[in-house]
N, C-alpha and C positions, 0 to 999 in steps of 0.2 A: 504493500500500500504506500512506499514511499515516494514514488513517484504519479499517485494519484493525484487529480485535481480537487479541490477540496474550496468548501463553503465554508464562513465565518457563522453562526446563526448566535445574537445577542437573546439572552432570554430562552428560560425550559417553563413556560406556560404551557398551553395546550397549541398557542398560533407556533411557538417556536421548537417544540417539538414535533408538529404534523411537519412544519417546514424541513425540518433535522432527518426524519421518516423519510419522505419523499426523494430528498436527493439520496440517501442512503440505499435505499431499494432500489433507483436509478443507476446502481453500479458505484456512485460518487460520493469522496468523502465529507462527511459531517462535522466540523467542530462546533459543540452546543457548550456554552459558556452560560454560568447560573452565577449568580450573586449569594443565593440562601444554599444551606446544606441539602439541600431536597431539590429535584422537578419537582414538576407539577402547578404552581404559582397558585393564582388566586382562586381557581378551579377545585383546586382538593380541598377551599375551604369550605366549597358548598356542599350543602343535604343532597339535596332534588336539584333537578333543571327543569325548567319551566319550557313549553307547554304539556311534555308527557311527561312529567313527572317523573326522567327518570333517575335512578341513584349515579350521583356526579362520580363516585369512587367507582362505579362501574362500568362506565365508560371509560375513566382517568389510567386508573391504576393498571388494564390492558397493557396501553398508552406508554405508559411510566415505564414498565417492564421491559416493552418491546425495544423502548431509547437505548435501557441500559443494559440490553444483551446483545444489541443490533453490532457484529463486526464494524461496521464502516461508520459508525458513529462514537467517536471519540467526545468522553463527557467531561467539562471543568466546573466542578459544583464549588461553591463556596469559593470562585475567582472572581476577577473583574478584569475587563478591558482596559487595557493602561494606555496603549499608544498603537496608534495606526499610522501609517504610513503609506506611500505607492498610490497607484490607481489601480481604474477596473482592471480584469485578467493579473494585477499581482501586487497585492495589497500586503504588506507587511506590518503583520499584529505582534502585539507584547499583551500577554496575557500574567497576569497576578495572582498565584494561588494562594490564597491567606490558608494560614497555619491551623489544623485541627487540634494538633497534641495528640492528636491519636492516629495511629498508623493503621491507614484503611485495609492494609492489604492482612495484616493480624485481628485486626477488629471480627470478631464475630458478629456484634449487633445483639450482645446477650442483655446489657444494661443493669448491668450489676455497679458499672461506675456510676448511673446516675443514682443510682438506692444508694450509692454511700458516698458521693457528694454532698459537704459542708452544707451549701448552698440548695441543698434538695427543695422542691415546692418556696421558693423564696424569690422566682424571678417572674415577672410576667413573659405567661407565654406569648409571644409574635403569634403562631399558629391558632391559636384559641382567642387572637384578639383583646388579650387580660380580662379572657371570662374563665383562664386558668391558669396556672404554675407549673413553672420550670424549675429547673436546676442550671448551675454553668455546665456541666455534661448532660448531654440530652442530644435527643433525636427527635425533629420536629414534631413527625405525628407517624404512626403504624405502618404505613403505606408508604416508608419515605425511599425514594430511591437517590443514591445507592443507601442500603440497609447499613449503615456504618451511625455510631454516635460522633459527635462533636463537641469539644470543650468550649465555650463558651469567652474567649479570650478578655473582652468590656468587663465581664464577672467574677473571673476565677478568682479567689484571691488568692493563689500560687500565681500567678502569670502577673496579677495586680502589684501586689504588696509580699509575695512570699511569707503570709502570714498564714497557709495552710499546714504549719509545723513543718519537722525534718521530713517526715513520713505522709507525704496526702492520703487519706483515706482511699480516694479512687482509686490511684495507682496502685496503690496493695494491694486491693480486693479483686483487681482486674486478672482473670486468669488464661486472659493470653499476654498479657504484659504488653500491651499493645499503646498504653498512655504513656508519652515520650514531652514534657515539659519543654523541650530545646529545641523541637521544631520551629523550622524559620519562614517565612514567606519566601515562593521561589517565583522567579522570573519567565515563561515559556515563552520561545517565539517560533510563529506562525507564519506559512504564507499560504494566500488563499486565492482565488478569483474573485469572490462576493463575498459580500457582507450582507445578511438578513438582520434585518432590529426589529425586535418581538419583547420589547421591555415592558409593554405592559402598561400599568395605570397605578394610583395610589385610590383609595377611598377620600371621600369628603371628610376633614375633619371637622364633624359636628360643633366641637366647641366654638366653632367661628361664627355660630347660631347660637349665641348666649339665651337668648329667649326661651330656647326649648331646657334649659337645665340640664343639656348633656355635662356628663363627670361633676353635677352636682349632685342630681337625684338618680341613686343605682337603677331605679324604674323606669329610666331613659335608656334607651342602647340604639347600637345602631341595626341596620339591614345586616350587615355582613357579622355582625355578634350574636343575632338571631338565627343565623347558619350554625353558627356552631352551638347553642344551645340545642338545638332541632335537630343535629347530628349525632348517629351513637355512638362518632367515636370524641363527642365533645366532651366540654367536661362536665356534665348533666346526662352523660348517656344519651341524650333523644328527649329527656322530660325539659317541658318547657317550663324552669321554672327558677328565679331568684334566690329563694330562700323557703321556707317554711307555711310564707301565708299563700291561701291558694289564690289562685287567675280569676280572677270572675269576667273584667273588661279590658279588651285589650284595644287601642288605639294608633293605627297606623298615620303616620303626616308625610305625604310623597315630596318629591323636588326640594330635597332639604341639599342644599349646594347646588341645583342645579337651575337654570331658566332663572339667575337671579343676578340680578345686574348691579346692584351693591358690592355682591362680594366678584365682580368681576367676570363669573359662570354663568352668559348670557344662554349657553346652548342647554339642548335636551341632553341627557345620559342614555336615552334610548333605552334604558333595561329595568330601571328603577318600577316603572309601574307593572311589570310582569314579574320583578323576584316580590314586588308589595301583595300581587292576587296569589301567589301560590305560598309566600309563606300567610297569608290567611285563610288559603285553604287548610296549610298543614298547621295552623289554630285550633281549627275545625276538626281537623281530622284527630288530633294528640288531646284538645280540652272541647269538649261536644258541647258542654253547656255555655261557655262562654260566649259574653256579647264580642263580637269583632263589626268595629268602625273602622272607616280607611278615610281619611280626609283628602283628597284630589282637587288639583290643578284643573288639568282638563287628563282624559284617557288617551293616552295613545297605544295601541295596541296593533301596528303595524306588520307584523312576521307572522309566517303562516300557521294555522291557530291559534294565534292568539286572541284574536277578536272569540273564536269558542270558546278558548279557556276563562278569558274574564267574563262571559254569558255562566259558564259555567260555576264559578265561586258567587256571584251574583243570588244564585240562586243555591246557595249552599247557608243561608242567612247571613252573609257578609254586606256591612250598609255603607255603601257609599255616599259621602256626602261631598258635594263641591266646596270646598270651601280653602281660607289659607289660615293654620293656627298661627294665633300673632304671641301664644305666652302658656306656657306650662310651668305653673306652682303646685306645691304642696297643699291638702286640706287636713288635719290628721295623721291619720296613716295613708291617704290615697291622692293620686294627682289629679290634677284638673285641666282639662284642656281647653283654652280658650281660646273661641273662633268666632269667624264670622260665616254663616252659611249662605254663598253668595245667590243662591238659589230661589231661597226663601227670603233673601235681605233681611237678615235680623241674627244679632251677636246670638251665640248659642254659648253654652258650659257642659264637658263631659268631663263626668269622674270616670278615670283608668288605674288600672293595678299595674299596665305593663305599658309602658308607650315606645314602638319602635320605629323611629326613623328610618325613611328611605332615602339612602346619604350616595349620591348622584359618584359620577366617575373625574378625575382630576389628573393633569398630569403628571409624574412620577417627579419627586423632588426631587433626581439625580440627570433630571432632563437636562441642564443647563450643561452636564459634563459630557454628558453625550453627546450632546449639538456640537462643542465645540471640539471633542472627540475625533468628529466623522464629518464636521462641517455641513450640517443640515440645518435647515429651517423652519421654520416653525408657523404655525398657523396662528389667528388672532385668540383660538382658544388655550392656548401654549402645548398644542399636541403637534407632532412630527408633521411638518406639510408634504404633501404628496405632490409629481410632475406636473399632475392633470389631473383635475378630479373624476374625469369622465375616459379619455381615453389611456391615461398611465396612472390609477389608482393604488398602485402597489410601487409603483418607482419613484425615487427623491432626484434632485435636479443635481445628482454628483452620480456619476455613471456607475454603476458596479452595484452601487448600494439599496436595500429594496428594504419596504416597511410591511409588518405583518401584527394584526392584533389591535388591540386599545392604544399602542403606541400613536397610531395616526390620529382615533379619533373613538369616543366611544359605541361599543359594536357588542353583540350579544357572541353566543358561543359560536353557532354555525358560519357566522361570518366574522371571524377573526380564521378559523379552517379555513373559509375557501379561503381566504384572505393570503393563509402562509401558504395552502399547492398553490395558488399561482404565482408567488415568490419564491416557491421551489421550483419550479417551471421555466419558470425567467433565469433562475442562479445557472440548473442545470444544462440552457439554451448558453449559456454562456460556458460553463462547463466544457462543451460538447465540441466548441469551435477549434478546427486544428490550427495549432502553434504556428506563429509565422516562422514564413522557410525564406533563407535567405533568396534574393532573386536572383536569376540564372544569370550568367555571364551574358555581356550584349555582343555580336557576332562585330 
Protein backbone atom coordinates (compact mmCIF):
# COMPACT_ATOMS: atom_id res chain seq x y z
CA UNK A 1 0.00 0.00 0.00
CA UNK A 2 2.97 2.28 -0.06
CA UNK A 3 2.76 3.59 -3.14
CA UNK A 4 -1.15 3.88 -3.08
CA UNK A 5 -2.91 7.03 -3.77
CA UNK A 6 -4.51 8.16 -0.62
CA UNK A 7 -7.25 10.78 0.72
CA UNK A 8 -6.98 13.01 3.78
CA UNK A 9 -10.62 12.73 5.38
CA UNK A 10 -10.96 15.46 8.51
CA UNK A 11 -13.55 14.15 10.86
CA UNK A 12 -14.97 10.17 11.96
CA UNK A 13 -18.70 11.32 12.08
CA UNK A 14 -20.84 9.35 10.15
CA UNK A 15 -20.24 12.07 6.76
CA UNK A 16 -16.43 11.36 7.32
CA UNK A 17 -16.53 7.84 7.74
CA UNK A 18 -19.15 6.82 4.80
CA UNK A 19 -16.59 9.30 2.98
CA UNK A 20 -13.24 7.04 4.47
CA UNK A 21 -15.66 3.64 3.32
CA UNK A 22 -16.07 4.75 -0.14
CA UNK A 23 -12.63 5.58 -1.22
CA UNK A 24 -11.41 2.49 0.73
CA UNK A 25 -13.73 -0.06 -1.15
CA UNK A 26 -12.65 1.86 -4.30
CA UNK A 27 -9.36 0.19 -4.04
CA UNK A 28 -7.96 3.70 -2.43
CA UNK A 29 -6.24 4.77 0.42
CA UNK A 30 -8.19 6.29 3.44
CA UNK A 31 -6.48 8.57 6.08
CA UNK A 32 -9.57 9.20 8.78
CA UNK A 33 -8.00 11.74 11.27
CA UNK A 34 -10.57 12.06 14.64
CA UNK A 35 -9.88 14.70 17.28
CA UNK A 36 -11.88 12.53 20.28
CA UNK A 37 -10.69 8.89 21.40
CA UNK A 38 -13.62 7.30 19.49
CA UNK A 39 -15.42 7.45 15.77
CA UNK A 40 -18.59 7.96 15.59
CA UNK A 41 -19.20 11.97 16.42
CA UNK A 42 -22.25 13.26 17.21
CA UNK A 43 -24.26 10.22 15.92
CA UNK A 44 -23.41 7.77 18.68
CA UNK A 45 -24.88 10.38 20.94
CA UNK A 46 -28.22 9.67 19.64
CA UNK A 47 -31.37 7.14 20.83
CA UNK A 48 -33.58 6.87 17.71
CA UNK A 49 -33.38 8.74 14.28
CA UNK A 50 -36.11 10.31 13.26
CA UNK A 51 -38.55 9.49 10.98
CA UNK A 52 -38.38 5.45 11.51
CA UNK A 53 -37.32 5.47 14.59
CA UNK A 54 -34.43 3.63 14.08
CA UNK A 55 -31.74 2.72 16.94
CA UNK A 56 -28.65 5.28 15.81
CA UNK A 57 -26.09 2.51 17.47
CA UNK A 58 -27.43 0.21 14.93
CA UNK A 59 -26.95 1.68 12.14
CA UNK A 60 -23.49 3.55 13.64
CA UNK A 61 -21.80 0.85 15.21
CA UNK A 62 -21.96 -1.44 11.76
CA UNK A 63 -20.21 1.64 10.56
CA UNK A 64 -17.61 2.19 13.26
CA UNK A 65 -16.48 -1.55 12.96
CA UNK A 66 -16.32 -1.80 9.30
CA UNK A 67 -13.76 1.92 9.45
CA UNK A 68 -11.77 0.17 11.99
CA UNK A 69 -11.16 -3.32 10.22
CA UNK A 70 -11.25 -1.88 6.75
CA UNK A 71 -7.22 -2.70 5.36
CA UNK A 72 -7.13 0.60 3.23
CA UNK A 73 -8.27 2.64 5.84
CA UNK A 74 -5.60 3.93 8.08
CA UNK A 75 -7.35 5.40 11.52
CA UNK A 76 -5.79 8.61 13.64
CA UNK A 77 -8.02 8.87 16.66
CA UNK A 78 -7.25 11.29 19.36
CA UNK A 79 -4.91 13.54 16.54
CA UNK A 80 -5.21 16.65 14.93
CA UNK A 81 -4.23 18.24 11.69
CA UNK A 82 -1.27 20.58 12.31
CA UNK A 83 0.00 21.61 8.97
CA UNK A 84 -0.95 21.34 5.26
CA UNK A 85 0.96 22.06 2.76
CA UNK A 86 1.06 21.48 -1.53
CA UNK A 87 -1.82 21.41 -3.77
CA UNK A 88 -4.44 19.27 -5.40
CA UNK A 89 -2.95 15.79 -6.58
CA UNK A 90 -0.02 16.26 -3.56
CA UNK A 91 -0.81 17.88 -0.50
CA UNK A 92 1.59 17.45 2.33
CA UNK A 93 -0.11 16.83 5.94
CA UNK A 94 1.56 16.88 9.44
CA UNK A 95 -0.69 15.12 11.59
CA UNK A 96 -0.40 15.31 15.67
CA UNK A 97 -1.14 12.34 17.69
CA UNK A 98 -1.75 13.41 21.24
CA UNK A 99 -0.52 11.10 23.86
CA UNK A 100 -2.94 8.38 25.44
CA UNK A 101 -0.55 6.97 28.38
CA UNK A 102 -1.71 3.91 27.29
CA UNK A 103 -0.23 1.60 24.68
CA UNK A 104 -3.19 0.61 22.38
CA UNK A 105 -1.50 -2.11 20.85
CA UNK A 106 -1.31 -3.91 24.81
CA UNK A 107 -4.44 -2.34 25.98
CA UNK A 108 -7.13 -4.94 26.15
CA UNK A 109 -10.11 -2.49 26.65
CA UNK A 110 -10.70 -4.46 30.13
CA UNK A 111 -11.13 -1.17 32.27
CA UNK A 112 -9.97 -2.06 35.34
CA UNK A 113 -7.65 1.32 35.01
CA UNK A 114 -10.62 3.28 35.04
CA UNK A 115 -12.24 1.32 38.41
CA UNK A 116 -9.03 2.28 40.08
CA UNK A 117 -8.48 5.78 38.89
CA UNK A 118 -8.08 8.51 41.73
CA UNK A 119 -10.35 10.52 39.60
CA UNK A 120 -13.15 7.60 39.00
CA UNK A 121 -16.84 9.24 38.53
CA UNK A 122 -15.35 12.96 39.32
CA UNK A 123 -15.10 14.35 35.65
CA UNK A 124 -17.99 15.34 33.57
CA UNK A 125 -18.47 13.13 30.84
CA UNK A 126 -18.13 14.84 27.14
CA UNK A 127 -20.18 11.63 25.80
CA UNK A 128 -23.06 11.83 28.20
CA UNK A 129 -23.08 15.79 27.88
CA UNK A 130 -22.48 16.17 32.02
CA UNK A 131 -25.67 14.09 32.47
CA UNK A 132 -22.64 11.63 33.79
CA UNK A 133 -19.10 10.99 35.10
CA UNK A 134 -15.98 10.01 34.10
CA UNK A 135 -12.76 9.29 35.27
CA UNK A 136 -9.18 10.76 33.69
CA UNK A 137 -8.82 6.92 32.31
CA UNK A 138 -11.92 6.15 30.50
CA UNK A 139 -13.39 5.02 27.23
CA UNK A 140 -15.90 7.37 25.93
CA UNK A 141 -18.84 5.08 25.74
CA UNK A 142 -19.34 0.94 24.99
CA UNK A 143 -19.23 1.00 21.38
CA UNK A 144 -16.08 3.05 21.16
CA UNK A 145 -13.81 2.28 18.30
CA UNK A 146 -10.89 1.56 18.57
CA UNK A 147 -11.98 -0.48 21.87
CA UNK A 148 -8.71 0.98 23.79
CA UNK A 149 -9.12 3.37 27.08
CA UNK A 150 -7.42 6.61 27.25
CA UNK A 151 -5.97 8.79 30.14
CA UNK A 152 -7.22 11.65 30.29
CA UNK A 153 -4.01 14.04 30.16
CA UNK A 154 -6.31 18.07 31.23
CA UNK A 155 -7.17 15.59 34.46
CA UNK A 156 -4.74 13.17 35.46
CA UNK A 157 -3.13 14.30 38.33
CA UNK A 158 0.07 12.19 37.59
CA UNK A 159 0.48 13.90 34.19
CA UNK A 160 -0.85 17.22 36.05
CA UNK A 161 0.93 17.76 39.21
CA UNK A 162 2.52 14.12 39.94
CA UNK A 163 0.55 14.03 42.84
CA UNK A 164 -0.84 10.57 42.02
CA UNK A 165 1.81 9.04 44.72
CA UNK A 166 5.06 6.87 43.63
CA UNK A 167 2.69 4.06 42.75
CA UNK A 168 -0.62 5.21 40.46
CA UNK A 169 -3.37 3.13 41.38
CA UNK A 170 -4.17 2.42 37.56
CA UNK A 171 -0.81 1.59 36.48
CA UNK A 172 -0.63 -1.25 39.11
CA UNK A 173 -3.86 -2.65 38.73
CA UNK A 174 -3.56 -2.67 34.99
CA UNK A 175 -2.70 -6.27 33.86
CA UNK A 176 -1.37 -5.95 30.67
CA UNK A 177 0.89 -3.14 31.82
CA UNK A 178 -0.15 -1.36 29.14
CA UNK A 179 -0.34 2.57 31.18
CA UNK A 180 3.07 4.19 30.06
CA UNK A 181 3.02 7.80 31.84
CA UNK A 182 6.13 9.16 29.34
CA UNK A 183 4.22 9.00 26.21
CA UNK A 184 4.87 11.95 24.15
CA UNK A 185 2.94 13.59 21.31
CA UNK A 186 4.39 12.23 18.00
CA UNK A 187 4.42 14.11 14.72
CA UNK A 188 3.06 11.88 11.36
CA UNK A 189 3.58 13.17 7.86
CA UNK A 190 1.23 12.40 5.06
CA UNK A 191 0.96 12.91 1.48
CA UNK A 192 -2.31 12.79 -0.13
CA UNK A 193 -4.36 13.80 -3.35
CA UNK A 194 -7.45 15.38 -1.36
CA UNK A 195 -8.59 16.49 1.50
CA UNK A 196 -12.34 15.78 2.65
CA UNK A 197 -13.45 18.00 5.87
CA UNK A 198 -16.21 16.30 7.78
CA UNK A 199 -15.67 18.31 11.16
CA UNK A 200 -18.97 18.50 11.94
CA UNK A 201 -20.88 21.08 14.08
CA UNK A 202 -20.88 22.07 17.86
CA UNK A 203 -24.49 22.37 19.64
CA UNK A 204 -26.11 25.80 20.67
CA UNK A 205 -24.81 26.73 23.98
CA UNK A 206 -28.09 27.23 25.66
CA UNK A 207 -26.74 29.45 28.34
CA UNK A 208 -26.48 32.20 25.75
CA UNK A 209 -30.48 32.13 26.34
CA UNK A 210 -30.25 33.25 29.83
CA UNK A 211 -34.02 33.40 29.90
CA UNK A 212 -34.69 29.90 29.69
CA UNK A 213 -32.52 29.15 33.17
CA UNK A 214 -30.38 26.69 31.37
CA UNK A 215 -27.21 25.60 34.01
CA UNK A 216 -29.59 27.36 36.49
CA UNK A 217 -32.50 25.19 36.89
CA UNK A 218 -31.29 21.12 36.52
CA UNK A 219 -35.02 20.85 34.83
CA UNK A 220 -33.70 22.60 31.93
CA UNK A 221 -31.60 20.42 29.42
CA UNK A 222 -30.95 20.42 26.29
CA UNK A 223 -32.05 18.22 22.92
CA UNK A 224 -28.96 16.46 22.72
CA UNK A 225 -28.95 15.72 26.82
CA UNK A 226 -32.35 14.31 26.29
CA UNK A 227 -30.44 11.76 23.97
CA UNK A 228 -28.60 10.54 26.23
CA UNK A 229 -31.05 10.40 29.10
CA UNK A 230 -33.55 8.22 26.58
CA UNK A 231 -30.60 6.18 25.62
CA UNK A 232 -29.77 2.70 27.41
CA UNK A 233 -26.52 3.10 27.21
CA UNK A 234 -26.99 6.67 29.01
CA UNK A 235 -26.45 7.37 32.21
CA UNK A 236 -30.25 6.65 33.34
CA UNK A 237 -30.27 3.43 31.28
CA UNK A 238 -33.27 4.78 28.86
CA UNK A 239 -35.43 6.09 32.14
CA UNK A 240 -36.22 9.52 31.58
CA UNK A 241 -35.75 10.93 34.56
CA UNK A 242 -33.63 13.68 36.84
CA UNK A 243 -33.91 12.55 40.20
CA UNK A 244 -36.49 10.89 42.29
CA UNK A 245 -39.71 13.09 41.75
CA UNK A 246 -41.70 11.75 38.84
CA UNK A 247 -42.52 13.57 35.07
CA UNK A 248 -45.84 14.47 35.15
CA UNK A 249 -45.26 17.76 32.38
CA UNK A 250 -42.83 17.81 30.11
CA UNK A 251 -42.39 21.11 27.83
CA UNK A 252 -40.46 21.31 24.65
CA UNK A 253 -39.35 25.22 23.29
CA UNK A 254 -37.95 24.61 19.46
CA UNK A 255 -35.38 27.33 17.66
CA UNK A 256 -33.46 27.98 20.82
CA UNK A 257 -30.18 29.40 18.92
CA UNK A 258 -31.44 29.15 15.81
CA UNK A 259 -33.66 31.64 13.30
CA UNK A 260 -32.49 34.36 15.95
CA UNK A 261 -30.84 37.31 14.86
CA UNK A 262 -29.74 38.72 18.31
CA UNK A 263 -27.51 36.08 18.83
CA UNK A 264 -26.24 36.28 15.25
CA UNK A 265 -28.15 32.53 14.00
CA UNK A 266 -30.40 34.08 11.48
CA UNK A 267 -30.66 30.54 9.79
CA UNK A 268 -32.91 27.36 10.25
CA UNK A 269 -30.95 24.17 11.94
CA UNK A 270 -33.02 22.07 9.76
CA UNK A 271 -33.31 19.01 12.28
CA UNK A 272 -34.38 20.67 15.56
CA UNK A 273 -38.11 20.33 14.83
CA UNK A 274 -37.96 16.57 13.90
CA UNK A 275 -35.37 15.28 16.90
CA UNK A 276 -38.35 17.81 19.07
CA UNK A 277 -41.44 15.32 17.43
CA UNK A 278 -39.60 12.19 18.13
CA UNK A 279 -38.08 12.62 21.25
CA UNK A 280 -41.83 13.57 22.32
CA UNK A 281 -42.81 10.65 21.00
CA UNK A 282 -40.30 8.67 23.00
CA UNK A 283 -42.09 10.93 26.14
CA UNK A 284 -44.87 9.20 25.02
CA UNK A 285 -43.68 6.04 24.51
CA UNK A 286 -41.15 5.77 28.11
CA UNK A 287 -43.98 8.11 30.45
CA UNK A 288 -47.72 7.24 28.98
CA UNK A 289 -49.31 9.45 31.37
CA UNK A 290 -47.47 12.48 30.87
CA UNK A 291 -48.70 15.93 29.51
CA UNK A 292 -46.01 16.71 26.41
CA UNK A 293 -46.32 20.59 25.00
CA UNK A 294 -43.98 21.52 22.23
CA UNK A 295 -43.92 25.26 21.82
CA UNK A 296 -43.02 26.20 17.89
CA UNK A 297 -41.93 28.73 15.76
CA UNK A 298 -43.41 27.71 12.67
CA UNK A 299 -43.09 23.52 11.46
CA UNK A 300 -40.83 22.70 9.09
CA UNK A 301 -40.86 19.26 8.39
CA UNK A 302 -39.26 19.16 4.85
CA UNK A 303 -37.48 15.20 4.37
CA UNK A 304 -39.35 12.46 3.36
CA UNK A 305 -41.64 11.41 6.07
CA UNK A 306 -41.59 13.76 7.85
CA UNK A 307 -44.46 15.75 7.26
CA UNK A 308 -46.17 11.65 8.57
CA UNK A 309 -44.17 11.49 11.29
CA UNK A 310 -45.05 14.88 12.80
CA UNK A 311 -49.09 13.96 11.68
CA UNK A 312 -48.15 11.07 13.51
CA UNK A 313 -46.89 12.39 17.23
CA UNK A 314 -49.69 14.91 16.78
CA UNK A 315 -51.99 12.42 17.26
CA UNK A 316 -50.19 10.56 19.84
CA UNK A 317 -51.48 13.46 22.56
CA UNK A 318 -48.46 15.69 21.94
CA UNK A 319 -49.94 19.77 21.96
CA UNK A 320 -48.44 21.88 19.85
CA UNK A 321 -48.72 25.35 20.40
CA UNK A 322 -47.36 28.32 18.30
CA UNK A 323 -45.87 30.40 20.36
CA UNK A 324 -42.12 31.84 21.59
CA UNK A 325 -41.36 31.34 25.46
CA UNK A 326 -39.99 34.68 26.49
CA UNK A 327 -38.94 33.32 30.60
CA UNK A 328 -38.77 30.05 32.56
CA UNK A 329 -38.69 30.57 36.45
CA UNK A 330 -39.05 28.59 39.40
CA UNK A 331 -42.73 28.07 41.35
CA UNK A 332 -41.99 25.77 44.26
CA UNK A 333 -40.71 22.78 43.21
CA UNK A 334 -41.83 23.13 39.56
CA UNK A 335 -41.12 25.48 36.57
CA UNK A 336 -43.08 27.78 34.67
CA UNK A 337 -43.11 28.46 31.26
CA UNK A 338 -43.87 31.68 30.08
CA UNK A 339 -45.27 32.46 26.71
CA UNK A 340 -47.12 34.00 24.53
CA UNK A 341 -49.53 31.86 22.40
CA UNK A 342 -49.39 33.78 19.15
CA UNK A 343 -52.39 31.95 17.87
CA UNK A 344 -54.69 32.73 20.27
CA UNK A 345 -52.94 36.21 21.01
CA UNK A 346 -52.85 36.06 24.74
CA UNK A 347 -49.78 35.43 27.23
CA UNK A 348 -50.32 31.82 28.58
CA UNK A 349 -48.23 30.15 31.95
CA UNK A 350 -47.29 26.34 31.84
CA UNK A 351 -46.06 24.51 34.98
CA UNK A 352 -43.29 21.67 33.79
CA UNK A 353 -41.26 19.04 35.69
CA UNK A 354 -38.95 18.64 32.70
CA UNK A 355 -38.34 21.58 30.07
CA UNK A 356 -36.18 20.50 27.06
CA UNK A 357 -34.76 22.68 24.74
CA UNK A 358 -34.30 22.35 21.01
CA UNK A 359 -30.63 23.84 20.80
CA UNK A 360 -30.22 24.51 16.94
CA UNK A 361 -26.77 23.59 15.09
CA UNK A 362 -23.60 26.05 15.25
CA UNK A 363 -20.23 26.10 13.81
CA UNK A 364 -17.55 24.18 15.57
CA UNK A 365 -15.40 26.52 17.62
CA UNK A 366 -12.07 25.09 16.10
CA UNK A 367 -13.49 26.40 12.65
CA UNK A 368 -11.36 29.59 12.70
CA UNK A 369 -8.10 26.82 12.64
CA UNK A 370 -9.35 25.03 10.19
CA UNK A 371 -10.18 27.84 7.70
CA UNK A 372 -6.84 29.06 8.19
CA UNK A 373 -5.51 25.51 8.15
CA UNK A 374 -6.66 24.77 4.55
CA UNK A 375 -7.53 28.38 3.43
CA UNK A 376 -11.30 28.16 3.11
CA UNK A 377 -14.08 30.32 3.41
CA UNK A 378 -16.79 30.77 5.19
CA UNK A 379 -20.31 31.55 4.69
CA UNK A 380 -22.37 34.49 6.42
CA UNK A 381 -23.59 31.78 8.84
CA UNK A 382 -19.71 30.92 9.98
CA UNK A 383 -20.02 27.30 8.23
CA UNK A 384 -17.47 26.17 5.41
CA UNK A 385 -18.67 27.86 2.13
CA UNK A 386 -19.02 25.74 -0.71
CA UNK A 387 -17.97 26.53 -4.83
CA UNK A 388 -21.51 26.73 -5.83
CA UNK A 389 -24.33 26.10 -4.04
CA UNK A 390 -26.10 24.46 -6.90
CA UNK A 391 -23.61 23.13 -9.35
CA UNK A 392 -20.23 22.24 -6.83
CA UNK A 393 -22.11 21.65 -3.43
CA UNK A 394 -19.55 19.59 -2.14
CA UNK A 395 -16.36 21.45 -3.44
CA UNK A 396 -14.53 24.65 -1.77
CA UNK A 397 -12.91 27.36 -4.04
CA UNK A 398 -9.13 25.68 -3.32
CA UNK A 399 -8.92 22.69 -5.63
CA UNK A 400 -8.33 19.22 -4.14
CA UNK A 401 -10.27 20.03 -1.00
CA UNK A 402 -14.08 18.85 -0.73
CA UNK A 403 -16.63 19.51 2.40
CA UNK A 404 -19.00 16.74 3.68
CA UNK A 405 -21.57 16.97 6.78
CA UNK A 406 -22.71 19.99 9.03
CA UNK A 407 -19.22 21.39 8.31
CA UNK A 408 -20.89 23.23 5.31
CA UNK A 409 -24.04 23.92 6.72
CA UNK A 410 -26.74 22.22 8.86
CA UNK A 411 -28.02 18.96 7.37
CA UNK A 412 -29.84 15.97 8.84
CA UNK A 413 -28.35 12.22 8.69
CA UNK A 414 -29.09 11.03 5.03
CA UNK A 415 -27.72 14.09 3.61
CA UNK A 416 -24.56 14.66 5.21
CA UNK A 417 -24.20 10.52 3.56
CA UNK A 418 -24.96 11.55 0.22
CA UNK A 419 -23.05 14.43 1.01
CA UNK A 420 -19.53 12.44 1.84
CA UNK A 421 -20.15 9.46 -1.47
CA UNK A 422 -20.05 12.34 -3.45
CA UNK A 423 -16.84 13.65 -1.81
CA UNK A 424 -15.66 10.21 -2.06
CA UNK A 425 -16.45 10.32 -5.62
CA UNK A 426 -14.95 13.50 -6.44
CA UNK A 427 -11.57 12.45 -4.16
CA UNK A 428 -11.59 9.04 -5.83
CA UNK A 429 -12.06 10.92 -9.75
CA UNK A 430 -9.08 12.49 -8.65
CA UNK A 431 -7.47 9.50 -7.24
CA UNK A 432 -7.92 7.77 -10.60
CA UNK A 433 -6.16 10.33 -12.96
CA UNK A 434 -2.70 8.82 -14.39
CA UNK A 435 0.41 10.80 -13.06
CA UNK A 436 1.95 13.05 -15.44
CA UNK A 437 4.56 11.52 -17.84
CA UNK A 438 7.12 13.47 -18.92
CA UNK A 439 6.48 14.74 -22.63
CA UNK A 440 8.10 12.92 -25.49
CA UNK A 441 11.13 14.39 -27.09
CA UNK A 442 10.15 16.81 -30.14
CA UNK A 443 11.51 15.35 -33.42
Amino acid sequence: MGDMEATLVIGAGIAGMQAALDIADAGFKAYLVEKEPSIGGRMAQLDETFPTLDCSSCILTPQMVSVGGHPNIELFTYSEVVEVDGSAGQFKVKVRKKPRYIDVDKCTGCGICAENCRLKDRIDSEFNVAMGRRGAAYMPFPQAVPLKYTIDGEHCLMIQRGKCGKSPPCRDACPAEAIDFKQAEEIVELEVVAIIVATGFDPFDAQLKPEYGYGVYEDVITGLQFERLSSASGPTFGEIKLDERPIKDVVFIQCVGSRDRTLGNPYCSRVCCMYTAKQAHLVREKLPEARVTVFYTDMRAFGKGFEEFYDRVREERVLYRRGNPSEIYRRGDRLVVRAEDTLLAKPIEMEADLVVLAIGLVPREDADDVTGLLHLSRSGDGFFMESHPKLRPTETEVEGIFLAGCCQGPKDIPDAVAQAKATASSAIVMMSQPKDKPAADQE
